[in-house]
VOGU-3710 file (C-alpha; in Angstrom, 3 decimals, decimal comma):
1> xxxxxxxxxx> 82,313/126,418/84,624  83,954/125,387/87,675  81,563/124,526/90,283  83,435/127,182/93,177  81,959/129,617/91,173  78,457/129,058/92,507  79,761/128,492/96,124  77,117/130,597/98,117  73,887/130,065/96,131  74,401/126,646/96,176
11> xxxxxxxxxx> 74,982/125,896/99,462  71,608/126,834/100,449  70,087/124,490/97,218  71,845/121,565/98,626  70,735/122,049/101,968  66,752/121,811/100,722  67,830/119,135/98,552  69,096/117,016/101,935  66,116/118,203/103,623  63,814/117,033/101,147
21> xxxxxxxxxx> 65,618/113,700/100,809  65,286/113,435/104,689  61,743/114,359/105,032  60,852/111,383/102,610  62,640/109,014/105,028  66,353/108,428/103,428  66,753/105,124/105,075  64,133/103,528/102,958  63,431/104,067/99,608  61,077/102,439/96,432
31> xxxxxxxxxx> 63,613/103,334/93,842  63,012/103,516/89,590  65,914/100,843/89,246  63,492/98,132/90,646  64,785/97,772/93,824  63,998/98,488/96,991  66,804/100,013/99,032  66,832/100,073/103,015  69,362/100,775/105,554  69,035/99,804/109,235
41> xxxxxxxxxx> 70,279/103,305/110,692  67,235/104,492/112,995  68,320/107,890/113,246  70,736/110,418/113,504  71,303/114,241/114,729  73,810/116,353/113,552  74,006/119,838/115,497  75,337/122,225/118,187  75,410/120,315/121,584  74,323/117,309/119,681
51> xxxxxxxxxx> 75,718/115,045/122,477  73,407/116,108/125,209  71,012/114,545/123,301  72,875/110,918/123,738  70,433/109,724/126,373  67,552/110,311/124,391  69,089/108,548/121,265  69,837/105,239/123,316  67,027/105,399/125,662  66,462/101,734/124,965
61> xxxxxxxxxx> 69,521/100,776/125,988  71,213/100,558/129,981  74,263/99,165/129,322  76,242/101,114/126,885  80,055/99,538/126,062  82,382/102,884/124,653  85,063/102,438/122,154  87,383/105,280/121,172  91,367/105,927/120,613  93,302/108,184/123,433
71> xxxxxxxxxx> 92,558/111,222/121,062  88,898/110,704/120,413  88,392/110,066/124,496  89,517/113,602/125,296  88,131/114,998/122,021  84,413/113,819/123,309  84,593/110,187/125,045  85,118/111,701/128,270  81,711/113,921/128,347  79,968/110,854/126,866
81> xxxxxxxxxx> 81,248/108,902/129,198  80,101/111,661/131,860  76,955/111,887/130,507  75,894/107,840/129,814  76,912/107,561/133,714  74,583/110,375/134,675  71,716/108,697/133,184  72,577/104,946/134,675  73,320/103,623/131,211  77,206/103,630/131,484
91> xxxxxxxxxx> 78,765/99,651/131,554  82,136/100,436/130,765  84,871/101,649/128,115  87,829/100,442/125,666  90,393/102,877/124,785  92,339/101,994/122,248  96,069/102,420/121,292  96,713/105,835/119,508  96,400/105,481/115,813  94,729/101,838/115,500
101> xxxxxxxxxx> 94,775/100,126/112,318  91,391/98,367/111,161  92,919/94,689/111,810  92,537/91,748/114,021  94,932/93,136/116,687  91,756/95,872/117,241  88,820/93,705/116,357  90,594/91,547/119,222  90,369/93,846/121,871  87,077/95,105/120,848
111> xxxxxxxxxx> 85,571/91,879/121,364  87,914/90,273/124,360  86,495/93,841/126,274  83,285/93,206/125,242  82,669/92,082/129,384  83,334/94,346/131,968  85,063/91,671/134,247  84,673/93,915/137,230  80,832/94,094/137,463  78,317/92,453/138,634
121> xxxxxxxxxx> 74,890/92,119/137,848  72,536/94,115/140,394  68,630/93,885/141,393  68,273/97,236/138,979  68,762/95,153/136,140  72,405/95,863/135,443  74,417/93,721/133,641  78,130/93,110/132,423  76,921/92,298/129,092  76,483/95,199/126,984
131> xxxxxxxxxx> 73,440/96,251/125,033  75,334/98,450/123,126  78,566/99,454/121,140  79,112/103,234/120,762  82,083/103,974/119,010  83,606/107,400/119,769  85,885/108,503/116,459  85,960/108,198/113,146  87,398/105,967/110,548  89,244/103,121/112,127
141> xxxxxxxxxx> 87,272/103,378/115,642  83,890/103,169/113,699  84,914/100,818/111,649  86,184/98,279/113,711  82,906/98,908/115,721  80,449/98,346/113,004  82,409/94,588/112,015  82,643/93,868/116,049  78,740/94,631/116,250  78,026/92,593/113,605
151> xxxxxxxxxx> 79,383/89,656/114,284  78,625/89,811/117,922  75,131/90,820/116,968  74,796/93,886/119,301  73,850/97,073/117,998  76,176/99,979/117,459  76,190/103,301/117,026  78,853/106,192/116,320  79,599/109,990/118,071  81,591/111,441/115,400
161> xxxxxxxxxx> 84,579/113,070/116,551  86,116/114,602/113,042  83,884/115,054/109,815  87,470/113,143/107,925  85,240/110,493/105,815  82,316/109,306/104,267  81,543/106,048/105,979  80,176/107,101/109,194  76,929/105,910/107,891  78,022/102,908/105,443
171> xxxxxxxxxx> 77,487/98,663/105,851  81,108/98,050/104,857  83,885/98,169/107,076  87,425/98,166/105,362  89,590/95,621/106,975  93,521/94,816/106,565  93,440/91,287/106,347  96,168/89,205/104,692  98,300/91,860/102,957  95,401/93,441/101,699
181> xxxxxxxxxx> 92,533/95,701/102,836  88,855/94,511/101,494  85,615/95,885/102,500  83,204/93,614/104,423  80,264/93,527/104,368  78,646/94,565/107,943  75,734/96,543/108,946  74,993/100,167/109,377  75,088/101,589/113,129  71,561/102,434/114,437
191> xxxxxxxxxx> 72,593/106,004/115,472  74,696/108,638/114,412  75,295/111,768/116,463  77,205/114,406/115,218  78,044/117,486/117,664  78,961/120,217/115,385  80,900/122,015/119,063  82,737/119,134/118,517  83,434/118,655/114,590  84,823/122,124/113,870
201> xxxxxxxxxx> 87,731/121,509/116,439  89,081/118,408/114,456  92,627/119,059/112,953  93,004/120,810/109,807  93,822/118,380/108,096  91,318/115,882/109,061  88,630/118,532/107,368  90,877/118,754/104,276  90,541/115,076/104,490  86,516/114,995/104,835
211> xxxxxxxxxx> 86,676/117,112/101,391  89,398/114,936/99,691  87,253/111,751/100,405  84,262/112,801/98,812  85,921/114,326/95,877  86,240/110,234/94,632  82,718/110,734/94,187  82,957/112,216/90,804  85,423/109,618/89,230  83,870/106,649/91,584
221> xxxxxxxxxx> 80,181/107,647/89,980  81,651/108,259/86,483  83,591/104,566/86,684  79,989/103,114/88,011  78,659/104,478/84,815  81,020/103,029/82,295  80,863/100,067/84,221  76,917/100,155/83,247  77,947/101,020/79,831  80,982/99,005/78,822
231> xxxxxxxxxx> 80,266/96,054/81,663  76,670/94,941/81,663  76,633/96,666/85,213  73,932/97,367/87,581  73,533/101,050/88,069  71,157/103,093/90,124  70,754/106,486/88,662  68,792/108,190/91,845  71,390/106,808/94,234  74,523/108,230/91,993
241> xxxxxxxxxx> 72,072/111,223/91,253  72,228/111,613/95,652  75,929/110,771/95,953  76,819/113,575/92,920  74,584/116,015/94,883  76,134/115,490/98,494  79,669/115,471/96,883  78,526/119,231/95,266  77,029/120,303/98,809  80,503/119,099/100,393
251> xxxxxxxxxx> 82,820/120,991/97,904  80,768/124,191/98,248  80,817/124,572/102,116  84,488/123,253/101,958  86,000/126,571/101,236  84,525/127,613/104,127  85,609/124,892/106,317  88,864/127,227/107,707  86,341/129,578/109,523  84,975/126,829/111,468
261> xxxxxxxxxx> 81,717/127,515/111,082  79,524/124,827/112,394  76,687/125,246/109,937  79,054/124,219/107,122  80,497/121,313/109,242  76,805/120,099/109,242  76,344/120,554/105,775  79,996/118,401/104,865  78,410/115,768/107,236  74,967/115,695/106,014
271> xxxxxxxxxx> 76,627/115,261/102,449  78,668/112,182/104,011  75,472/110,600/105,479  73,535/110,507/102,019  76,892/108,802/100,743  77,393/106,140/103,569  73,292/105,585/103,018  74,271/105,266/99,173  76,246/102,547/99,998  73,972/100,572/102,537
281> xxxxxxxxxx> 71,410/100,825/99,716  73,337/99,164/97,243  74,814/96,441/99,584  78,490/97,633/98,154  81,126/100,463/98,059  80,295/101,178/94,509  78,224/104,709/95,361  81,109/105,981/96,559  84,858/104,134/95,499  85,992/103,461/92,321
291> xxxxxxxxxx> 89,720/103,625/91,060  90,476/106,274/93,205  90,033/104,443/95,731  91,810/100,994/95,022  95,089/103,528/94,001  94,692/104,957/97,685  94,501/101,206/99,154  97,336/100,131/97,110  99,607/103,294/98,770  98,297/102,366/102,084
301> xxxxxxxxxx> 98,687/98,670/102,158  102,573/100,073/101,075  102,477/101,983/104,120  101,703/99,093/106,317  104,152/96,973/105,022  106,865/98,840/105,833  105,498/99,715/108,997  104,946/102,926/108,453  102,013/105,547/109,865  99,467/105,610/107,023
311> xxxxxxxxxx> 98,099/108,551/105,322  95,388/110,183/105,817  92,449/107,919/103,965  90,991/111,077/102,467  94,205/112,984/101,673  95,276/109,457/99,903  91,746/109,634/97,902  92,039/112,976/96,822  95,530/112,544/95,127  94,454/109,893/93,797
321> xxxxxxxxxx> 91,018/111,163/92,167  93,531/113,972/90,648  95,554/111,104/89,062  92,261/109,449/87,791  90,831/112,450/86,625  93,871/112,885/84,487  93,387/109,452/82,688  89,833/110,507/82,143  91,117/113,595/80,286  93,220/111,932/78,396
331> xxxxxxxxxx> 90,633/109,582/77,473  87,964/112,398/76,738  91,070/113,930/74,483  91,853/110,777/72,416  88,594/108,457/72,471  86,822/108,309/69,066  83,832/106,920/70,579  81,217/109,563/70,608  79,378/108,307/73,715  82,188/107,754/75,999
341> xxxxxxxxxx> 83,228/111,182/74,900  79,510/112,345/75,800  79,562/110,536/79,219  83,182/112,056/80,447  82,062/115,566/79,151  79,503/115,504/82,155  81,867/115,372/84,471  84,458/117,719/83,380  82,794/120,691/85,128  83,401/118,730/88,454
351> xxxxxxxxxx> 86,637/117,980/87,719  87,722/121,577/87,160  85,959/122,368/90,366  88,284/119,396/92,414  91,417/121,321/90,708  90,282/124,426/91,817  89,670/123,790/95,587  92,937/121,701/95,344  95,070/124,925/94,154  93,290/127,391/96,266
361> xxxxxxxxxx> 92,929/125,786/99,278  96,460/124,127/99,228  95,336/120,842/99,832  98,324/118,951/100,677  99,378/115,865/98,181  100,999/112,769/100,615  102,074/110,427/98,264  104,896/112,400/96,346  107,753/109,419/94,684  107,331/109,029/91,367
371> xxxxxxxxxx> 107,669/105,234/91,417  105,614/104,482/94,286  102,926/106,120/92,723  102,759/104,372/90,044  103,696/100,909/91,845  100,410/101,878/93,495  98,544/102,228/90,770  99,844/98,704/88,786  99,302/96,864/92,343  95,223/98,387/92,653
381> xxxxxxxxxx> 94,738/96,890/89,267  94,486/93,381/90,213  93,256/94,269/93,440  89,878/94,498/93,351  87,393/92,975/90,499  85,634/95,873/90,534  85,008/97,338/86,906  87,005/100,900/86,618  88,565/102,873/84,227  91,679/100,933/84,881
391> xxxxxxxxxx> 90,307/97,859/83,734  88,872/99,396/80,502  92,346/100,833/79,660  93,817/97,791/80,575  91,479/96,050/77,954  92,366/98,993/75,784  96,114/98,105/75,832  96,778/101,708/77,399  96,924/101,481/80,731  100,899/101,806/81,841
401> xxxxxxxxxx> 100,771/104,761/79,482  98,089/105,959/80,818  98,992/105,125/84,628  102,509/106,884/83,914  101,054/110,175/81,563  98,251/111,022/84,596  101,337/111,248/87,320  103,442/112,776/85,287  100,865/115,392/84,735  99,702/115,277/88,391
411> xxxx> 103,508/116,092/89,818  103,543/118,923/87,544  100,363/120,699/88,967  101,495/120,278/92,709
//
């Protein structure tokens, strides 16, 4: 049964099951697999008026160093900004060029800023060194942040401006480097705050975005498993368990996203943080990206290259889970082997459920050329050695028919 079809019910379920998670201290955790799993974020507060509560967060700090984009500045860097001055723990701001790419060029200016050159140190204690990185934004802003932070070794933390992704709360920062964008691997920031006033006055399509990114979940869990299964892999069931949960909790409250009501913008963004935590506790992406995610990489890295504005990261992910979800369907369809066949049949409901919100809530597909599709999808093969559907098709002998069959069937639908 398609999983809009328990939409209200649920959303209250989910929201215990994120409670409970929270109240037994998500950030460390003694976990069946035999390992123990820990993430460095402290704390963080999504809710109305969230950011009056910035002082309190960073009380141990007095020398805060903002980083946002000209959009995220007058979205919310200019009351933070307003407010860290207020409490004496302002030392100065970057803004960014509009739409910054995750790349040296920004890592550059993050770190030549790092001093504000105009200050000097006072008797209160006041220095031009920062004590602290907040990043005001989203993707690339808090990305760039968290690799900055780490490798200057100053802590960081993140006022969301848009709930558009899943990473606010991750150790990897994706990073075009070379021709190609890889994930490093970083830290987590120390705080998150998340001002619902703030989140559900992002751009429609930024929410739509939000959505699209964690519907990889269901494909990115699914190729984790028959990676376990058909790779030797390691798997952690209560961490893909979490992930499948938050990615439910997200798709429920999603339909309801177009009201703007802030209690579902704080249940999408609670279901993000149990996904970036995901991946902190593994060390890796794997919680949350699998082929869908390479494909989406592959498009973008196109983008670049011809110097054109990316995509949307979520939109990108979301088209490309459909095309994914295709091959699995396929697979499920022709596979003799009774387990795979068992293991895809789990996720079929959530599949259906994608489709559904897809068609009904016209989420919008970017990436709409038949060939570069599907020169995406032969360039993620080799992209990443990360063990995916792709690579057990391509082991398989099927995978161009499989690549071209999926689009085919995907530029139908839309």
């Amino acid at each position: 049964m398609p999983l809009s079809c328990l939409l209200a019910e649920n959303v209250l379920l989910y929201k215990t099951i994120i409670s409970k998670l929270r109240r037994k201290s998500m950030f460390k955790l003694e976990c069946d697999c035999g390992r123990v799993h820990q993430a460095s974020l402290e704390d963080y507060i999504i809710e109305s008026g969230a950011i009056q509560k910035l002082p309190q967060m960073l009380k141990n700090y007095r020398a805060v160093y903002m980083v946002c984009d000209p959009d995220t500045y007058q979205a919310l860097g200019q009351k933070a900004e307003q407010i860290l001055k207020e409490n004496r723990m302002f030392s100065h701001k970057l803004i960014l060029k509009k739409n910054p790419l995750p790349d040296y060029e920004t890592l550059g200016n993050i770190v030549t800023h790092l001093y504000d050159l105009d200050a000097e140190a006072d008797p209160s204690g006041f220095s031009p060194l920062p004590d602290f990185i907040l990043a005001v934004g989203s993707g690339t802003v808090n990305d760039s942040c968290r690799l900055a932070s780490y490798r200057l070794g100053i802590p960081y933390g993140v006022a969301a401006t848009a709930p558009s992704m899943d990473g606010y709360a991750s150790a990897g920062t994706p990073f075009l480097c070379d021709g190609t964008k890889r994930t490093i691997k970083c830290t987590t920031p120390k705080y998150i705050i998340a001002d619902t006033d703030i989140l559900k006055d992002a751009p429609w399509d930024m929410l739509l975005a939000g959505i699209g990114d964690m519907f990889g979940k269901y494909t990115g869990i699914l190729d984790w498993e028959l990676a376990r299964d058909y790779n030797g892999d390691y798997y952690c069931k209560q961490i893909a368990d979490q992930v499948i949960d938050a990615t439910n909790l997200c798709l429920n409250n999603g339909y309801f996203l177009e009201k703007r009501d802030p209690g579902c913008i704080a249940n999408v963004m609670e279901g993000f943080m149990v996904t970036g935590l995901g991946m902190a506790y593994t060390g890796n992406s794997r919680p949350a990206s699998g082929a869908e995610h390479i494909i989406a990489h592959a498009w973008e890295l196109h983008d670049v290259a011809n110097h054109k504005k990316p995509n949307l990261h979520g939109l990108e992910v979301c088209q490309a889970t459909r095309i994914v979800i295709e091959m699995y369907r396929m697979l499920y369809q022709e596979t003799d082997d009774s387990h795979l066949k068992e293991l895809i049949g789990k996720y079929l409901p959530y599949f259906d459920g994608v489709e559904e919100f897809c068609q009904k809530m016209k989420v919008p597909s970017v990436v709409l050329n038949r060939e570069e599709i599907l020169d995406g999808i032969y360039r993620a093969l080799p992209m990443r050695d990360r063990y995916t559907i792709m690579f057990y098709l391509r082991d398989k002998g099927w995978f161009e028919r499989y690549a071209e069959t999926a689009t085919d069937r995907f530029l139908e639908s839309v």
